[in-house]
MDAnalysis code that builds the backbone (N, CA, C; Angstrom):
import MDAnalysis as mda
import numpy as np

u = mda.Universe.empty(717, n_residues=239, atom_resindex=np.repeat(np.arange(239), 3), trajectory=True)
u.add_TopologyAttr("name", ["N", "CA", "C"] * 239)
u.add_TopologyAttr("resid", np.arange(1, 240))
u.add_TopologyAttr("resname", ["UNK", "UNK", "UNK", "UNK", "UNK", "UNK", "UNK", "UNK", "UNK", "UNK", "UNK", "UNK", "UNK", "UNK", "UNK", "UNK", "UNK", "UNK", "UNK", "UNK", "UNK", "UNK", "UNK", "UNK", "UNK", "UNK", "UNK", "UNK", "UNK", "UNK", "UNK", "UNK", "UNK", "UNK", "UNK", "UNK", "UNK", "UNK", "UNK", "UNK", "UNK", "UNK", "UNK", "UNK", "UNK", "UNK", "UNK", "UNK", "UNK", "UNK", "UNK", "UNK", "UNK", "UNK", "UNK", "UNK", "UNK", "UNK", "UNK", "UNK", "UNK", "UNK", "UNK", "UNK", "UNK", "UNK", "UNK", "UNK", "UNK", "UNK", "UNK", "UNK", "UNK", "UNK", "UNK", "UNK", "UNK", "UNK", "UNK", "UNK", "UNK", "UNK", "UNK", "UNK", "UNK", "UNK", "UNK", "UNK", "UNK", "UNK", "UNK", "UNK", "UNK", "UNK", "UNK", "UNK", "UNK", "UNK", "UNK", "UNK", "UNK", "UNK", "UNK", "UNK", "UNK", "UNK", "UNK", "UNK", "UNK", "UNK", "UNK", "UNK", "UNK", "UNK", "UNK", "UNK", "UNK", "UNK", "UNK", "UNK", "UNK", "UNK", "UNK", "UNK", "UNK", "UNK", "UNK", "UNK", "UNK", "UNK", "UNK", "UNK", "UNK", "UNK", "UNK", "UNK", "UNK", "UNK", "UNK", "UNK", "UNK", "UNK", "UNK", "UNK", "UNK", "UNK", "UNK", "UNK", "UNK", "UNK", "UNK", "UNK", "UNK", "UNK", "UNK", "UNK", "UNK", "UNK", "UNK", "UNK", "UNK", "UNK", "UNK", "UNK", "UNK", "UNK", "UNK", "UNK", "UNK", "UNK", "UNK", "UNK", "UNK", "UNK", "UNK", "UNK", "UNK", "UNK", "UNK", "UNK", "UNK", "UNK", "UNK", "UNK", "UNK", "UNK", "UNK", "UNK", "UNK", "UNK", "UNK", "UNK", "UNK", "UNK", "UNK", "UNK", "UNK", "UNK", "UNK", "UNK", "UNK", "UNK", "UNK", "UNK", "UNK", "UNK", "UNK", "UNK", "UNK", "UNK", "UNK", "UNK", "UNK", "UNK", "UNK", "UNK", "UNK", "UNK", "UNK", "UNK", "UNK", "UNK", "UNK", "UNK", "UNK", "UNK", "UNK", "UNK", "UNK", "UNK", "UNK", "UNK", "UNK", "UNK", "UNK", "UNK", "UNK", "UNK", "UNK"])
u.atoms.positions = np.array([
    [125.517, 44.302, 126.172],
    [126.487, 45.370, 125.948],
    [127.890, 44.774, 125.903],
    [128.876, 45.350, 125.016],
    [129.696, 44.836, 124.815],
    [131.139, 45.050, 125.613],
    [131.959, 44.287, 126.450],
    [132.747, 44.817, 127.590],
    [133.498, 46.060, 126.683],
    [134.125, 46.119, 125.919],
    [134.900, 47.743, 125.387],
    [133.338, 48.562, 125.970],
    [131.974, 48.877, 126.164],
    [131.110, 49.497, 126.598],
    [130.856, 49.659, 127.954],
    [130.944, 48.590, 128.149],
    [131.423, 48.866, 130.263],
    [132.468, 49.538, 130.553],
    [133.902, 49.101, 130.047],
    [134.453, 50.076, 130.301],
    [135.109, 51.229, 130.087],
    [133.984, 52.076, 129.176],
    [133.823, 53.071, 128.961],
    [133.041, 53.903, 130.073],
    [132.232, 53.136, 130.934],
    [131.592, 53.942, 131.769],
    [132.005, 53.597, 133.378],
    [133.192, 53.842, 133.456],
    [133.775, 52.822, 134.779],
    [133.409, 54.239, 136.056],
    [133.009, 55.421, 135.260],
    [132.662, 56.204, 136.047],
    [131.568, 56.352, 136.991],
    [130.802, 55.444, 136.690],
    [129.653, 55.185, 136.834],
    [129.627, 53.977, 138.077],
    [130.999, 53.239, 138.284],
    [131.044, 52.086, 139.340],
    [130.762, 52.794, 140.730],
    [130.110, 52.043, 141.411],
    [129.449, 51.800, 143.247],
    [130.929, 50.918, 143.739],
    [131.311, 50.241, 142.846],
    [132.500, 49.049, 143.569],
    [133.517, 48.499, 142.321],
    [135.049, 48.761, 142.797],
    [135.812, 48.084, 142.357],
    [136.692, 47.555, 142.933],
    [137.526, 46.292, 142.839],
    [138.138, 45.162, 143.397],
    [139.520, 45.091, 142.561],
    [140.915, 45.664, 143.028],
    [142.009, 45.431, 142.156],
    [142.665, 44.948, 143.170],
    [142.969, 43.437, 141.890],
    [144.495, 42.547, 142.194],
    [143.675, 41.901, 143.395],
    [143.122, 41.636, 144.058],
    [142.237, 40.481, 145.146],
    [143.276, 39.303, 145.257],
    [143.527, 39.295, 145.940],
    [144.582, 37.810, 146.600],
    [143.951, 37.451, 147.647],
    [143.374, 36.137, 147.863],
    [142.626, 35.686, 149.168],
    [143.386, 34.111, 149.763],
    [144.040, 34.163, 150.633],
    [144.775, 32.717, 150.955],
    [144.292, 32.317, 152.725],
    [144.312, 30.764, 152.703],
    [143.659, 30.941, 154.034],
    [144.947, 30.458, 154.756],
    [144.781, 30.592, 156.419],
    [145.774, 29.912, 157.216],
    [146.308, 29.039, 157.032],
    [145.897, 28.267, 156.538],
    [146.237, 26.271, 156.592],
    [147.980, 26.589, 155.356],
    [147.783, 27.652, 154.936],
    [149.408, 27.412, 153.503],
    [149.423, 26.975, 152.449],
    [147.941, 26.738, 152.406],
    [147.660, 26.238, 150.760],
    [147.802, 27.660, 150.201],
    [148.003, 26.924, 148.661],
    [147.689, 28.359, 147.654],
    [146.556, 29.041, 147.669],
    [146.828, 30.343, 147.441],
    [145.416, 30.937, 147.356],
    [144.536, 30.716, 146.675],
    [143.125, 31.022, 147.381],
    [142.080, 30.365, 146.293],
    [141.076, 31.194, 145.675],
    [141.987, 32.991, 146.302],
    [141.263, 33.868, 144.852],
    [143.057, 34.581, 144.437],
    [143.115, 34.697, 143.486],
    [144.333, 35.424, 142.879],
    [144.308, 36.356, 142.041],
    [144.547, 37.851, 142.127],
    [144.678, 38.629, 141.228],
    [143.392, 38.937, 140.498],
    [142.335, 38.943, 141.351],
    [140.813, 39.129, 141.056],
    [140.640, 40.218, 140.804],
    [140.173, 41.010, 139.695],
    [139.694, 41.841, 139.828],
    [138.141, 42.284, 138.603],
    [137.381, 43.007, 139.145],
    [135.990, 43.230, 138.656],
    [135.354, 44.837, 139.426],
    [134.301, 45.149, 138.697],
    [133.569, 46.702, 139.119],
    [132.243, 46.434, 138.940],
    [131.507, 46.890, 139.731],
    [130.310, 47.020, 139.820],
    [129.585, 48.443, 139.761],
    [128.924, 48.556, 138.481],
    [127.823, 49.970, 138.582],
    [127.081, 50.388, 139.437],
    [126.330, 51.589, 138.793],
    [125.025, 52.034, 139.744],
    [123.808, 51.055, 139.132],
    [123.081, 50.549, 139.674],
    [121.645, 49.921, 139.340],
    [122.077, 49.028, 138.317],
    [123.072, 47.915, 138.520],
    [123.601, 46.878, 138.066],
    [123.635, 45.804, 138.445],
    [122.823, 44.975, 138.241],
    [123.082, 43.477, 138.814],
    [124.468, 42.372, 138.092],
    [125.178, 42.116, 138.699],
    [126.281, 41.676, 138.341],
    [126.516, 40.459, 138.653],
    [126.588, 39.422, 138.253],
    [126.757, 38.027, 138.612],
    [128.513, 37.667, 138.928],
    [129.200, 37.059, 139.701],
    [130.511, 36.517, 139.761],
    [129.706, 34.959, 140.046],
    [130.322, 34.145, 138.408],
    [129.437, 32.621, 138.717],
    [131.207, 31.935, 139.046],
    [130.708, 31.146, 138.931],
    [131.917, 29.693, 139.180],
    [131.143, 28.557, 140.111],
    [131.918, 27.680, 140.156],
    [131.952, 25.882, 140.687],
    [132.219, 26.438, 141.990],
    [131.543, 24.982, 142.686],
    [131.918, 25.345, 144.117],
    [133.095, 24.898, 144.706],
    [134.047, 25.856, 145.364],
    [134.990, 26.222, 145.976],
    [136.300, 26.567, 145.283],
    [135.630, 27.565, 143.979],
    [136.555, 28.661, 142.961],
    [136.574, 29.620, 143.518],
    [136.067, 30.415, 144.952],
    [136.402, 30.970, 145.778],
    [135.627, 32.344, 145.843],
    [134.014, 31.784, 145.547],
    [132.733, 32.724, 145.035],
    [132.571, 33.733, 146.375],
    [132.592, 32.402, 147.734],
    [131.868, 33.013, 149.331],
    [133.119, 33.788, 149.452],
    [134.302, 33.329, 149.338],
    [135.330, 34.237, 149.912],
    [135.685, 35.333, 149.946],
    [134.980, 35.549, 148.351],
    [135.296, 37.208, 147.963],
    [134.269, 38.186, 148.744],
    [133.449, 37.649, 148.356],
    [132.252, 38.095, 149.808],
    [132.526, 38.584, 151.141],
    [133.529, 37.402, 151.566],
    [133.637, 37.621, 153.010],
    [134.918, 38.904, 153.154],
    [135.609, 38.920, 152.156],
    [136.350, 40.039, 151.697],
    [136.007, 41.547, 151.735],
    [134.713, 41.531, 150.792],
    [133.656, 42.772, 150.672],
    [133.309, 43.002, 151.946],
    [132.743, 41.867, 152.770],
    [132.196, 42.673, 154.164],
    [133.300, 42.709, 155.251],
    [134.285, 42.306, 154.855],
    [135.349, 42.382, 156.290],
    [135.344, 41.453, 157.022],
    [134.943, 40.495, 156.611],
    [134.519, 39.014, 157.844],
    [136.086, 38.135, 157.348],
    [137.410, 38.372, 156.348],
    [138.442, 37.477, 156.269],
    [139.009, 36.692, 157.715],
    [138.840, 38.295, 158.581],
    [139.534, 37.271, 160.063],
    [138.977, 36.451, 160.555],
    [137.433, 36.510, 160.554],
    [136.536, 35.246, 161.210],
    [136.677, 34.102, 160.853],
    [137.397, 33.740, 159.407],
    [137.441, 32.758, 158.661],
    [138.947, 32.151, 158.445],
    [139.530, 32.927, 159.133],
    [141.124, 32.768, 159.006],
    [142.241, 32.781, 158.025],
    [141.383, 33.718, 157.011],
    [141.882, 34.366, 156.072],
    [142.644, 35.294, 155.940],
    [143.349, 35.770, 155.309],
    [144.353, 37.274, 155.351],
    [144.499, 37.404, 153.226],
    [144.231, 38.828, 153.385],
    [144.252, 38.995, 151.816],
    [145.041, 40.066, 151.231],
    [145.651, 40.299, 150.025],
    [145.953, 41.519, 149.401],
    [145.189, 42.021, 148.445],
    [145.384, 43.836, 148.375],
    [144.582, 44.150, 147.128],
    [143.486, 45.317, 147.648],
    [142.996, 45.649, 146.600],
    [142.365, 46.968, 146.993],
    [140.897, 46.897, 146.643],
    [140.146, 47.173, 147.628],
    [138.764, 47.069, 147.681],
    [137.940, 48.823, 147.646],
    [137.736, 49.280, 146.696],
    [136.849, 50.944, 146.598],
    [135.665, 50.541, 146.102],
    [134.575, 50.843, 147.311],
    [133.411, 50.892, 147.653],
    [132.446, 51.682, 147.925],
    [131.500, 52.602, 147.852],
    [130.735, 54.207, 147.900],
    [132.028, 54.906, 148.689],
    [132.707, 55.432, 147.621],
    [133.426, 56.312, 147.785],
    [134.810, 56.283, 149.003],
    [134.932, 54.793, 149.583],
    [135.626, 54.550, 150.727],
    [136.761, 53.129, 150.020],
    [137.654, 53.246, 150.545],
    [138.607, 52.155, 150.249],
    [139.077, 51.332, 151.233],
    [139.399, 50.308, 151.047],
    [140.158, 49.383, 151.780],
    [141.254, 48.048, 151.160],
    [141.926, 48.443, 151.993],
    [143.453, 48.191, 151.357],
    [144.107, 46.782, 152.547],
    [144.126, 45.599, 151.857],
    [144.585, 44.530, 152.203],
    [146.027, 44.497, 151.991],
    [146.506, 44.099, 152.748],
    [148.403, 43.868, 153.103],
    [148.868, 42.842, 153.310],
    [147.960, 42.071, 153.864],
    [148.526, 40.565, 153.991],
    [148.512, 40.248, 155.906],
    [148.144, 41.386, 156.366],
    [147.983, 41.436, 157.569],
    [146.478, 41.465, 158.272],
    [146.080, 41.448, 159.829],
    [144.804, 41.389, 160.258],
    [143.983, 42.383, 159.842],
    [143.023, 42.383, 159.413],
    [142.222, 43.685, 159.312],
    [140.776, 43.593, 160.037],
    [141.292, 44.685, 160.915],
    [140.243, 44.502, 162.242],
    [138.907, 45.754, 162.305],
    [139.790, 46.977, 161.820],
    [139.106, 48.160, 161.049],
    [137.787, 47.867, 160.156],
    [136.246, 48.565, 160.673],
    [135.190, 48.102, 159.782],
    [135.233, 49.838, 159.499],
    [135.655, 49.096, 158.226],
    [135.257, 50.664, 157.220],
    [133.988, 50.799, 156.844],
    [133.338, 49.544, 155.896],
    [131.703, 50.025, 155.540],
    [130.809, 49.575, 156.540],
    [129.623, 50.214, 156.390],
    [128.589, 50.115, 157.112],
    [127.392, 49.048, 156.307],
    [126.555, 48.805, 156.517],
    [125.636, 48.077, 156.510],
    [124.365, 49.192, 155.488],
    [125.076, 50.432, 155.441],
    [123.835, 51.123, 154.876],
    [124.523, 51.149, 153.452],
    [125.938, 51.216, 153.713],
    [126.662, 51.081, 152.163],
    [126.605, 49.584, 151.170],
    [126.761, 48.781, 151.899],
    [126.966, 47.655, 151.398],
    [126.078, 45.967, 152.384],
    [125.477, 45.438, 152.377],
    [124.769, 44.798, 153.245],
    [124.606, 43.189, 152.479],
    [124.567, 41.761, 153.322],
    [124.737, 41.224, 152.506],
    [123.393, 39.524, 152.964],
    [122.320, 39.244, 151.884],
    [121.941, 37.933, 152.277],
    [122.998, 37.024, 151.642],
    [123.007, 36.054, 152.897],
    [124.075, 34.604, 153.210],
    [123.136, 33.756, 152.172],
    [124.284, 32.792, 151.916],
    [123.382, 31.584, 151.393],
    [122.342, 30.979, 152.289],
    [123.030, 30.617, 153.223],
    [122.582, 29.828, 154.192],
    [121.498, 30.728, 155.307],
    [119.680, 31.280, 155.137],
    [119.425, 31.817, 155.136],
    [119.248, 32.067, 156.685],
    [118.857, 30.813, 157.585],
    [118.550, 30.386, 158.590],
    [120.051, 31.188, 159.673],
    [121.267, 31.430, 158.944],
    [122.674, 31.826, 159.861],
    [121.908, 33.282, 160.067],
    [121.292, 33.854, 159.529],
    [121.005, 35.249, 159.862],
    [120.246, 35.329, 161.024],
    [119.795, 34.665, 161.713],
    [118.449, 34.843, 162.425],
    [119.170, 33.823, 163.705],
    [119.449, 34.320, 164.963],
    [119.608, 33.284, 166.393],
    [118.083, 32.701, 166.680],
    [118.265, 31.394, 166.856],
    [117.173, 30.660, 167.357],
    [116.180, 30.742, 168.155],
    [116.613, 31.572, 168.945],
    [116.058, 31.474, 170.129],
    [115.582, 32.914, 170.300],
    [115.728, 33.687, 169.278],
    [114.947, 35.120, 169.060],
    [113.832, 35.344, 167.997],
    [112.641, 36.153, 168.391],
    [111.660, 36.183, 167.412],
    [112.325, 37.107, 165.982],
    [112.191, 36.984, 165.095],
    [112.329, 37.562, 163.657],
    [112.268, 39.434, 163.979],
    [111.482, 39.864, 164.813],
    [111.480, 40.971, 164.983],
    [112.591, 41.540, 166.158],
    [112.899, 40.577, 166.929],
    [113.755, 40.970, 167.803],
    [114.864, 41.150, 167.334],
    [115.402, 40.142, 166.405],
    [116.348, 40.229, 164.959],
    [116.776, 41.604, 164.566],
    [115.622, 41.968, 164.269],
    [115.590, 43.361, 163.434],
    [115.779, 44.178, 164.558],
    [114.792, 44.119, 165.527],
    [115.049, 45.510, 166.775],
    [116.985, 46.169, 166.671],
    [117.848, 44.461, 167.081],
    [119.066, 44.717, 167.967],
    [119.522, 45.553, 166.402],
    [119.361, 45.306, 165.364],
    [120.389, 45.633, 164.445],
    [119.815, 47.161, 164.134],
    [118.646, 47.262, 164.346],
    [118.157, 48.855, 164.418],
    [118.858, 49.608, 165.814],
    [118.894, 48.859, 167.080],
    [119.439, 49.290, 168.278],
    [120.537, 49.433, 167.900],
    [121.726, 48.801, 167.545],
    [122.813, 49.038, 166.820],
    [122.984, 49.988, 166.471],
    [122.805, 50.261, 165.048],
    [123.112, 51.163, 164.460],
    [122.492, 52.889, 164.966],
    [121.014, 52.541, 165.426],
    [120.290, 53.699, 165.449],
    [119.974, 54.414, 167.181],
    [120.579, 53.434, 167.925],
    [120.760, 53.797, 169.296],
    [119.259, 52.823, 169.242],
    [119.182, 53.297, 170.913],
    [118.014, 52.630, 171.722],
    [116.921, 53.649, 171.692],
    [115.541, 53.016, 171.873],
    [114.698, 54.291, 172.049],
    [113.302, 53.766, 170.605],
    [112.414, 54.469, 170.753],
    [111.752, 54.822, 169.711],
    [111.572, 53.114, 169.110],
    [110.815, 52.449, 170.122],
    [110.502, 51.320, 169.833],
    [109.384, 51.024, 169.039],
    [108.378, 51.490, 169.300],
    [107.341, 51.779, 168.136],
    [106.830, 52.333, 166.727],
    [107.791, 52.770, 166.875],
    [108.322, 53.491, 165.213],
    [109.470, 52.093, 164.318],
    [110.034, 52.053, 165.376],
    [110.995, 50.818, 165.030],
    [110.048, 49.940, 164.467],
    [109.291, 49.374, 165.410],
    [108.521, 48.003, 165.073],
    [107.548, 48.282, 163.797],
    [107.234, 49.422, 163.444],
    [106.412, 50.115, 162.525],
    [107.126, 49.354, 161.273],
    [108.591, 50.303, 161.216],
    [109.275, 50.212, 160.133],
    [109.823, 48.367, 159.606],
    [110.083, 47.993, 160.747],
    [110.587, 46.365, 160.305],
    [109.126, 45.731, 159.830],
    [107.736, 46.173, 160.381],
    [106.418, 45.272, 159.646],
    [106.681, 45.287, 158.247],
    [106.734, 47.281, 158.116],
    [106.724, 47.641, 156.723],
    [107.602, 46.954, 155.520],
    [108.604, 46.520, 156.095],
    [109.925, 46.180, 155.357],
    [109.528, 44.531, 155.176],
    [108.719, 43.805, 156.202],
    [108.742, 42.558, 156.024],
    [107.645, 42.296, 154.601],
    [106.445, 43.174, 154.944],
    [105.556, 43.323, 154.202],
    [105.983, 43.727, 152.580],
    [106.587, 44.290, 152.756],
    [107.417, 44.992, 151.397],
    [107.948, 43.869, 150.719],
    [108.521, 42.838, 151.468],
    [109.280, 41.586, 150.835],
    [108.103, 40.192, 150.757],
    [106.834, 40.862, 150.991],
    [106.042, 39.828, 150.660],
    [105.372, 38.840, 151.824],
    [105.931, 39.421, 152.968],
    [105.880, 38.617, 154.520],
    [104.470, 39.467, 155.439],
    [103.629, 38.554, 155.538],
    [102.785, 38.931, 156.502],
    [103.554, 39.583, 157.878],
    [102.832, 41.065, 157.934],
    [103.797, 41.461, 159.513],
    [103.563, 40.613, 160.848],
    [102.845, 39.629, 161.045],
    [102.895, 38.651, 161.894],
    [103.998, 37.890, 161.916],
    [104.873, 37.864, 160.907],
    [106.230, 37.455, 161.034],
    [107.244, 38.183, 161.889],
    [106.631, 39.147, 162.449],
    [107.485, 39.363, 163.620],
    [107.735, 38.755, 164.997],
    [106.418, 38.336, 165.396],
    [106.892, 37.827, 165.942],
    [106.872, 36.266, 166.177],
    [107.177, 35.428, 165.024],
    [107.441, 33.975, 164.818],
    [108.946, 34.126, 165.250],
    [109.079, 32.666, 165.508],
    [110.518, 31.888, 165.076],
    [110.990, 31.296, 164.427],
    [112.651, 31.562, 164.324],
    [113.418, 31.243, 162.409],
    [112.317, 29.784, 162.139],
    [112.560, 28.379, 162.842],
    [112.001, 27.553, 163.165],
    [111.087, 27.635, 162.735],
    [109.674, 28.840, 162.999],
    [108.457, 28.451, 162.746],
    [108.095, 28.852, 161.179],
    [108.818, 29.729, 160.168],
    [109.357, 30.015, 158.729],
    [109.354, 28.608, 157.726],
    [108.891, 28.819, 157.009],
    [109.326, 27.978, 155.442],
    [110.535, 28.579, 155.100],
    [111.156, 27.487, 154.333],
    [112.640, 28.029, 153.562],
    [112.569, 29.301, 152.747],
    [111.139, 29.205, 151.947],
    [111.020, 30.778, 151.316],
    [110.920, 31.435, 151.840],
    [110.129, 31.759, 153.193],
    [110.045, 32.689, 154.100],
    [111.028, 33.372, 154.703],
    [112.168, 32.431, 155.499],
    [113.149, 32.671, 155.867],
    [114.029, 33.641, 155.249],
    [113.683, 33.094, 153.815],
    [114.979, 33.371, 152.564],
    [114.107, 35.152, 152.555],
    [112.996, 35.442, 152.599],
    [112.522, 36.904, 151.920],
    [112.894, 37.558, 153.502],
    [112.622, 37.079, 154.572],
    [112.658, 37.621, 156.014],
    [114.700, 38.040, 155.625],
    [115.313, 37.351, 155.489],
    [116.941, 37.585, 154.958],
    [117.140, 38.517, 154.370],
    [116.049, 38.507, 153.022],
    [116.460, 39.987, 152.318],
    [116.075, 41.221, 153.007],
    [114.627, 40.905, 153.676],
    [114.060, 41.930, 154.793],
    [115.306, 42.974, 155.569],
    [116.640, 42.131, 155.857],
    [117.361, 42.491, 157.396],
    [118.691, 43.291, 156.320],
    [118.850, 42.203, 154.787],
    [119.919, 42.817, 154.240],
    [119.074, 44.670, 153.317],
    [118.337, 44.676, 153.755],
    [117.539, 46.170, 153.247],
    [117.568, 46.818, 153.864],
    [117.702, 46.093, 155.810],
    [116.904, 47.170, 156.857],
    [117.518, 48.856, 156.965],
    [118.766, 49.585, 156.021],
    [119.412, 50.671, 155.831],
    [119.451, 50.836, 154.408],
    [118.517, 50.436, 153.360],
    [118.990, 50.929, 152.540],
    [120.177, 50.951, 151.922],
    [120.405, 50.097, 151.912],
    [121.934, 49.789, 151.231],
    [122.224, 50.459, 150.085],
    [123.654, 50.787, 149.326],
    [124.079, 50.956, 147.751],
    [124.564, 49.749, 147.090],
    [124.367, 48.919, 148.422],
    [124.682, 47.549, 147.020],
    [124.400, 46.260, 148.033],
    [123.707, 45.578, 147.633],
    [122.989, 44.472, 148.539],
    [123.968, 43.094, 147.438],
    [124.276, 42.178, 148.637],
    [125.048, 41.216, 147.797],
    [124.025, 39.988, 147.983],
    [124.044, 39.085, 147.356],
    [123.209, 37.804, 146.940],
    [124.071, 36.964, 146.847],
    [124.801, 35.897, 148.172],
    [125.254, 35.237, 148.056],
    [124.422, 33.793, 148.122],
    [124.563, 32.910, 146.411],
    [123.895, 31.912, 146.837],
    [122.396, 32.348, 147.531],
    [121.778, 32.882, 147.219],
    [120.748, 33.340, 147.849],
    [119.293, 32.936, 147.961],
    [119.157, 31.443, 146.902],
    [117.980, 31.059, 146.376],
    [118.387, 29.789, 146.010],
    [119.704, 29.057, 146.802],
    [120.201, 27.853, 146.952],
    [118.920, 27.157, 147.756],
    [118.568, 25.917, 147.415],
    [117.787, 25.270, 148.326],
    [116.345, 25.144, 148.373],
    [116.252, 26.120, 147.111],
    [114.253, 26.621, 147.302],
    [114.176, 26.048, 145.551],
    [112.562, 25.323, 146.056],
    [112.527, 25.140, 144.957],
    [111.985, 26.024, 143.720],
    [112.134, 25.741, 142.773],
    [111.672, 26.732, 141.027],
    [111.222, 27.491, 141.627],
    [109.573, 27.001, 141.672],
    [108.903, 27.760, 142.219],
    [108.799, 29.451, 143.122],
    [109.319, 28.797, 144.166],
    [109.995, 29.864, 145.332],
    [110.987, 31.214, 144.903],
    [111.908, 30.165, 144.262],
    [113.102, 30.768, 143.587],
    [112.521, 31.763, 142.643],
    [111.918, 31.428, 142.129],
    [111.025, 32.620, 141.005],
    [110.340, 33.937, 141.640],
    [109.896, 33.222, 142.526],
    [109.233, 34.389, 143.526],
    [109.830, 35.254, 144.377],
    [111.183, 34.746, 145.132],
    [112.269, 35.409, 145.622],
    [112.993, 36.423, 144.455],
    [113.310, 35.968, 143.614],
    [114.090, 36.550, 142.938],
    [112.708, 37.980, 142.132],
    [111.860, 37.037, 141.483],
    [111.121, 38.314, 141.229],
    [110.770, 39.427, 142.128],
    [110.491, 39.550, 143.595],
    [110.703, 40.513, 144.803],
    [111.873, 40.970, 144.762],
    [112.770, 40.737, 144.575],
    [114.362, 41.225, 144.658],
    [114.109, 42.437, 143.631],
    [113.850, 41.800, 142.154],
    [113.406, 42.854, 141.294],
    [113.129, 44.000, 141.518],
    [111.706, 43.738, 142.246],
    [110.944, 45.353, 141.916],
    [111.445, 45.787, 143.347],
    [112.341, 45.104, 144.220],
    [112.806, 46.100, 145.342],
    [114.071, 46.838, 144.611],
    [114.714, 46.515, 143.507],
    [115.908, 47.044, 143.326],
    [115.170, 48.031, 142.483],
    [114.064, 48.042, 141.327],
    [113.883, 49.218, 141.207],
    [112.916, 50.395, 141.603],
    [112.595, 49.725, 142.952],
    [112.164, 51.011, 143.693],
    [113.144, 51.595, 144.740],
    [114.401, 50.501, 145.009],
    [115.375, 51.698, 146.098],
    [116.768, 51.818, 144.886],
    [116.726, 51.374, 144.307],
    [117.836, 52.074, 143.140],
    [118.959, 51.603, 143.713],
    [119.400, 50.364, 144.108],
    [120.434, 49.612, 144.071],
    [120.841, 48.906, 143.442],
    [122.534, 48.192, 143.330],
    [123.367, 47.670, 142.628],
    [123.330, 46.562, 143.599],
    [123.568, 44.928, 142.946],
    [123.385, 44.123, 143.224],
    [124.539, 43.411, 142.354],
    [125.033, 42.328, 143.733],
    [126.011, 41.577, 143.669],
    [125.509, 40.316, 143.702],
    [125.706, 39.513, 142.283],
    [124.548, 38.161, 142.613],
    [125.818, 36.802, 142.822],
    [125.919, 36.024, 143.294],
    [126.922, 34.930, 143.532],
    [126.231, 33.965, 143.539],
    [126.824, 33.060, 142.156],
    [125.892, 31.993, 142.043],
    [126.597, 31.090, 141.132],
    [126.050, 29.225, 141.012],
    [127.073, 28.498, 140.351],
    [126.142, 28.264, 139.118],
    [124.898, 28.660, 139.226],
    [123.584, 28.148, 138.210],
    [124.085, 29.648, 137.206],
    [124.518, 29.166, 136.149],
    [125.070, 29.477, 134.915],
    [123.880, 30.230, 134.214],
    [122.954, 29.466, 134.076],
    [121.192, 29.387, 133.507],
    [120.540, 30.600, 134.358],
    [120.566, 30.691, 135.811],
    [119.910, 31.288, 136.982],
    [120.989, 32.642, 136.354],
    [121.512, 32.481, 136.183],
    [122.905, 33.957, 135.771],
    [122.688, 34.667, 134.922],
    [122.179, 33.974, 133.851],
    [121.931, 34.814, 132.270],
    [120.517, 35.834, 132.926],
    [119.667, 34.848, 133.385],
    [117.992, 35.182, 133.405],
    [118.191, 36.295, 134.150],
    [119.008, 36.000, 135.299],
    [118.472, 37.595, 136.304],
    [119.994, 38.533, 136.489],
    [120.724, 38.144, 135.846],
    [121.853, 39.621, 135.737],
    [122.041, 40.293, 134.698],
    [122.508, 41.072, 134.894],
    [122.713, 42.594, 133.783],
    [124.512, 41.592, 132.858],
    [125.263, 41.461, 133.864],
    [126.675, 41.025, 133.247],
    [127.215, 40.229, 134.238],
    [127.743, 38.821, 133.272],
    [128.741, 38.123, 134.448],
    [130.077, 38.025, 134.317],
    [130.427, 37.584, 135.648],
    [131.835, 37.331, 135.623],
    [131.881, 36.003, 135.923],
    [132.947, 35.700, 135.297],
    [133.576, 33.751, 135.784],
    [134.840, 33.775, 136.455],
    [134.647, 33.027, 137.725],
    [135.797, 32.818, 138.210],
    [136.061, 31.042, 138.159],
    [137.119, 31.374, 138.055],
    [137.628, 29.745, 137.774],
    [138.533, 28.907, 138.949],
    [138.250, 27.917, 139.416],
    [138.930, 27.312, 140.440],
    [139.717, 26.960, 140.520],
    [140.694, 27.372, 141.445],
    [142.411, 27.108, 141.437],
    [142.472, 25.915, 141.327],
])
């Protein structure tokens, strides 16, 4: 489709990003500037570029993680129907939730503490959000969800440790689903696995997006990996 055709239907965006300025502590120049892009309903959207054109950052932008990283940004972030507005100051305020927007890391193994089983994983972030209580229904629903992504429910209770890299990587998408998200992001998400795997991850991603009817944010430097599994990309280019 031809961009004058996208944006013709901007009515139709889950997410848009105006003017994005991302600079970190240290006083270097910024290393996203004046970014801006929209994301549909039931759109997979690629933002490709080289590594450190400032792919993770925007990410960490989308979910609110800039302060962890010692970042500060300008620019306006509108997301299911909610905004957030960068100044150049701390932003400590978590506007979205995890059911709006939810995100697998590259690095699949950061999702999961060591020293907790895969299901315990899932419990706290269900305890979280959904209060305490109703543990058996809980544990019901995280089998279902692991199973759904292709994971024997005995993966509950393993450790990250006791996982293959593919495993890990589908148990990741497992936790970025566990609410149903409106837009699941894919950062780097199938870095590290080989063809193989990668084929198989990504084909599960598939038929989960069109059975929960989400928009997907894919972040990736494989140009090739970009064409095959997104709807439209974007290029960002490195300062």
């Amino acid at each position: 489709m031809q961009t004058a055709d996208w944006r013709n239907k901007l009515a139709d965006k889950v997410l848009e990003v105006k003017n994005l300025t991302i600079q970190y502590d240290n006083g270097k120049a910024p290393v996203v500037r004046d970014f801006n892009f929209f994301l549909e309903e039931n759109e997979i959207l690629c933002i490709n570029g080289k590594s450190g054109s400032g792919k993770s950052t925007i990410v960490w932008a989308l979910m609110e993680m800039l302060e962890d990283y010692h970042a500060k940004a300008w620019g306006e972030i509108c997301c299911c129907s909610k905004k957030i507005i960068y100044d150049g100051t701390p932003h400590k305020k978590r506007i979205l939730n995890w059911r709006e927007i939810a995100l697998v890391p590259q690095a699949s193994m950061t999702s999961f503490h060591p020293l907790y089983s895969i299901g315990k994983t899932f419990m706290e972030m269900l305890d979280t959000y959904e209060g305490k209580g109703r543990k058996e229904w809980k544990k019901q629903k995280i089998c279902e969800l692991l199973e759904r992504v292709k994971l024997d429910s005995s993966v509950y209770h393993m450790y990250p440790h006791e996982l293959s890299g593919g495993m890990k990587q589908r148990a990741a998408i497992a936790l970025g689903l566990l609410f149903n998200p409106e837009i699941l992001i894919l950062d780097e998400a199938t870095t590290g696995l080989d063809l193989l795997v990668e084929a198989q991850v990504l084909g599960t991603i598939l038929e989960l997006k069109k059975r929960q009817k989400m928009s997907i944010l894919f972040i990736s430097h494989d140009r090739n990996l970009a064409e095959k599994f997104s709807t439209r990309q974007i290029l960002i280019s490195e300062r």
